[in-house]
N, C-alpha and C positions, 0 to 999 in steps of 0.2 A: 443759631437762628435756623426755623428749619427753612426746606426747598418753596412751600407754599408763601412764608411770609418774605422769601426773598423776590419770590415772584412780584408779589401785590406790591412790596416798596419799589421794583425797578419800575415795573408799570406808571405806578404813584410818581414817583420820581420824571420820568418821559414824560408823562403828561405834565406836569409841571414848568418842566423846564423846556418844552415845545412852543413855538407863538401859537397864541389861540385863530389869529386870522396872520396870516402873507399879508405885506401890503409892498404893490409892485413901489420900485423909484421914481418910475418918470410921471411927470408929472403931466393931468390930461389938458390942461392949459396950453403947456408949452406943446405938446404933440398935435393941437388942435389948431395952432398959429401956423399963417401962411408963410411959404419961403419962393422967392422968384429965382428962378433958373433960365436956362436961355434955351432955344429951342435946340441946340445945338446937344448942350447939356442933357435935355431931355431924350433925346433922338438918341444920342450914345447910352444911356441908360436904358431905355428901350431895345436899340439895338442888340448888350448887353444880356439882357433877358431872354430873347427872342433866342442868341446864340445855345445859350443853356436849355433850352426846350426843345431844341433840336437838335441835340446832339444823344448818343446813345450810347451802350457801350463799348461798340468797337468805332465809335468814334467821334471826337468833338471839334464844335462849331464855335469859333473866335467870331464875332461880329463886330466892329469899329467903325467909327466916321476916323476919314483920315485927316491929314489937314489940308489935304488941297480938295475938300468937298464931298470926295469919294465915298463908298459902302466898301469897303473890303473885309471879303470871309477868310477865316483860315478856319481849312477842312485836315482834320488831323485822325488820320486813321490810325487803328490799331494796328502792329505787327502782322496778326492774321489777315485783315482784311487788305493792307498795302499789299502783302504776299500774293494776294489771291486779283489784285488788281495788275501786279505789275511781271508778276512769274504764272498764274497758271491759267488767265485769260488769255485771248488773241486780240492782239491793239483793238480791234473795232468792238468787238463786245464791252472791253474796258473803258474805250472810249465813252456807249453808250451809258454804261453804269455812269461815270464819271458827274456827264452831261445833264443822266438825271437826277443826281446829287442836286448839283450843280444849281440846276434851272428851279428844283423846289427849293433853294433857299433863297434864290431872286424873287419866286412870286412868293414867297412869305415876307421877304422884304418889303416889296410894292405893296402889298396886302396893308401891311402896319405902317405904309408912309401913306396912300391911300386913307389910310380910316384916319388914322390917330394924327396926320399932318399936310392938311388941307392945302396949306400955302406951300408946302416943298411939291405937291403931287405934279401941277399943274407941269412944271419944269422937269420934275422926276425923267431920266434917260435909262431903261436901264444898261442900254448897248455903252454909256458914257459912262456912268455915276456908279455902277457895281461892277466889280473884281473877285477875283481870289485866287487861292492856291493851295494845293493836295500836297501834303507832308504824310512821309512815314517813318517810322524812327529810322535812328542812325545804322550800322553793322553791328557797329556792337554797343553795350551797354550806355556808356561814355560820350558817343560819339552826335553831334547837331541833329535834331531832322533832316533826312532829305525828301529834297521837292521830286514829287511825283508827275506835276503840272501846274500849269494854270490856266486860269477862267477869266478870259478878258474879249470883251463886244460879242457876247453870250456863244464862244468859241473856245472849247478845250484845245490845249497844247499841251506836249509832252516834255517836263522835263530832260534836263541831260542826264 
């Protein structure tokens, strides 16, 4: 057989044996049907979201409803940037950075309980109702995060 007619059958052939249309699985019925959630549910899915959109690469943003009511972040720096907060700053400047980590993820918070949850705003605290805490990795490989600090009644503290 020569190179040409081997070309036109494999051609002939793929086409063939390819689907002429994709047809996705889900079906647009079921994807169309409502599902009730609680607003709880909703809020940590959101929250969720919110976490991933603000986090970057040297550092990501955990957002949670906890169970006693709370917003708690976990701010988790990369290597470099714990380094450069905890070895080659002077506490106040670190502090400040921290702070304004810190205070932009509370008013992104308020922001989205504000617009998207009418009925939490009214009560929203955020000196009560929002937390968190600065992790940077362990010493070595293997080794837990360690805390850097935390953000509690819109006030940095220094870890041990």
């Amino acid at each position: 057989m020569s190179l040409s007619h081997k070309a036109i059958c494999s051609i002939l052939a793929l086409a063939l044996l390819s689907p002429l249309g994709v047809r996705a699985e889900l079906n647009w019925a079921t994807l169309n049907s409502t599902r009730e959630v609680t607003e709880a549910e909703w809020l940590q899915l959101q929250l969720s979201v919110l976490g991933l959109k603000l986090s970057y690469p040297a550092y990501r943003i955990d957002l949670k409803l906890t169970e006693d009511s709370a917003i708690e972040f976990t701010f988790v720096a990369s290597s470099g940037m714990a380094k450069h907060l905890t070895e080659e700053l002077d506490k106040s400047e670190a502090d400040e950075v921290i702070s304004y980590h810190a205070q932009g993820i509370s008013d992104q918070v308020e922001t989205l309980i504000r617009d998207e949850f009418p009925n939490l705003w009214s009560s929203f605290d955020p000196r009560q109702d929002f937390r968190g805490q600065f992790l940077g990795p362990g010493e070595k490989w293997n080794d837990p995060p360690r805390e850097i600090g935390t953000w509690l009644e819109n006030k940095f503290s220094w870890g041990r």
